[in-house]
C-alpha positions as CSV (number, residue, x, y, z in Angstrom):
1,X,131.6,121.2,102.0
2,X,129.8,120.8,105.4
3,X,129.2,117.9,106.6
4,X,126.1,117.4,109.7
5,X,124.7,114.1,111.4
6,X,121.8,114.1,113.1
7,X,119.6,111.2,114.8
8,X,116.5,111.0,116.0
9,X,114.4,108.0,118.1
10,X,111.6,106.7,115.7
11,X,109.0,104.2,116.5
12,X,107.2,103.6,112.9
13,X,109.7,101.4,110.3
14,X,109.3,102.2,106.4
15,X,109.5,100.1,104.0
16,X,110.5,101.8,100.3
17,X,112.8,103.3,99.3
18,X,112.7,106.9,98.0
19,X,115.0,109.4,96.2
20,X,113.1,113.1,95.4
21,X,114.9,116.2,94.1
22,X,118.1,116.9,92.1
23,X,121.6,118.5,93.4
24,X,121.0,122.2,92.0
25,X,120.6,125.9,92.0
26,X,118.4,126.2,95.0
27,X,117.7,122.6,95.2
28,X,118.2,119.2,97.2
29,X,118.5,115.7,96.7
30,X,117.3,113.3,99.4
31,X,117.2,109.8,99.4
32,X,115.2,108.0,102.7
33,X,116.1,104.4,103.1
34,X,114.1,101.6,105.5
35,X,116.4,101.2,108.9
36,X,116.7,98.0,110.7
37,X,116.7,100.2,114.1
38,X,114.3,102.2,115.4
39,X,116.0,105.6,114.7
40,X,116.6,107.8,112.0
41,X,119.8,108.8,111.6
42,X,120.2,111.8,108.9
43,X,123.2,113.3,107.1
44,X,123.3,116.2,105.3
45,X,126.2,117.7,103.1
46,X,126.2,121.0,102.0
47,X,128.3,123.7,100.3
48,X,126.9,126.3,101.9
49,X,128.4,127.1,105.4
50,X,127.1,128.5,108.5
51,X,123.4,127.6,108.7
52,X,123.7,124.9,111.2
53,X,121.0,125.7,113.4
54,X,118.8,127.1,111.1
55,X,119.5,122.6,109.4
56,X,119.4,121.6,113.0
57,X,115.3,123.5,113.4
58,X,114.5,122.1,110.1
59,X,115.2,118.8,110.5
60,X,114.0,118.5,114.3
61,X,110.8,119.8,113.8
62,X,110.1,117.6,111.0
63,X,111.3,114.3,112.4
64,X,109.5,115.2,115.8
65,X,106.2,115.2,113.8
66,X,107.1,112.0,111.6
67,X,109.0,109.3,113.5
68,X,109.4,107.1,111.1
69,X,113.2,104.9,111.2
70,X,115.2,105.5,108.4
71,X,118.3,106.6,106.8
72,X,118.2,109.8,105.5
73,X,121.0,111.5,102.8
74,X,120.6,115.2,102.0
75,X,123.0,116.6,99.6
76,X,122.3,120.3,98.9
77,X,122.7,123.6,96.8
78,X,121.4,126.0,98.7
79,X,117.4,125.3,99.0
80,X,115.4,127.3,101.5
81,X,114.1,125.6,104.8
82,X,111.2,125.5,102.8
83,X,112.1,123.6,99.9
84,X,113.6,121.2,102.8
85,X,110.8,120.8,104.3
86,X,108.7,120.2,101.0
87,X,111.3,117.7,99.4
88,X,111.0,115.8,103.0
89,X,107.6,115.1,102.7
90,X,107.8,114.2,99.3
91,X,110.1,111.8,100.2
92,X,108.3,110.8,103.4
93,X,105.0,110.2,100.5
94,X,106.9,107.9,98.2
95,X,108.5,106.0,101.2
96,X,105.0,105.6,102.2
97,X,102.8,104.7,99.4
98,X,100.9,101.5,99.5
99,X,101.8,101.2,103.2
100,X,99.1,101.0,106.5
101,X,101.5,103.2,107.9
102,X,100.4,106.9,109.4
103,X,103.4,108.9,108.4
């Protein structure tokens, strides 16, 4: 199991909650959380090995264009950077909903 920490400065707080996706063939599971500080911090746990920087463009790219604060969990089973990317902005929706905030 790898194990990668990432943070990134944010300047836009959320305020729900969210969990999208399910630990599986060719899935993920994330869960986003409100943060108290204006960061995100995300960790991601996988079992597959030796993809590091193609995690590391993912993620960057994604929280450059969305700098919200939160705590971010990805536990994964081999999904494609673009299953990432699509269960992030489900995630990003959910935390979102009912909000004035531009995410």
């Amino acid at each position: 199991m790898e194990r990668m920490t990432y943070t990134f400065p944010a300047t836009k707080k959320i305020d729900q909650f969210a969990h999208v996706g399910v630990v599986g063939s060719g899935d993920l599971e994330i869960t986003m959380e409100p943060s108290s500080n204006f960061q995100t911090e995300v960790i991601i746990r996988t079992g597959i090995s030796g993809y590091k920087k193609t995690w590391e463009s993912v993620i960057g790219r994604f929280f450059s264009q969305h700098d919200i604060a939160a705590a971010v969990k990805i536990n994964d089973f081999g999904a494609t950077p673009g299953v990432v990317k699509l269960r992030l902005e489900q995630a990003l929706e959910v935390s979102c909903d009912d909000q004035n905030i531009k995410c």
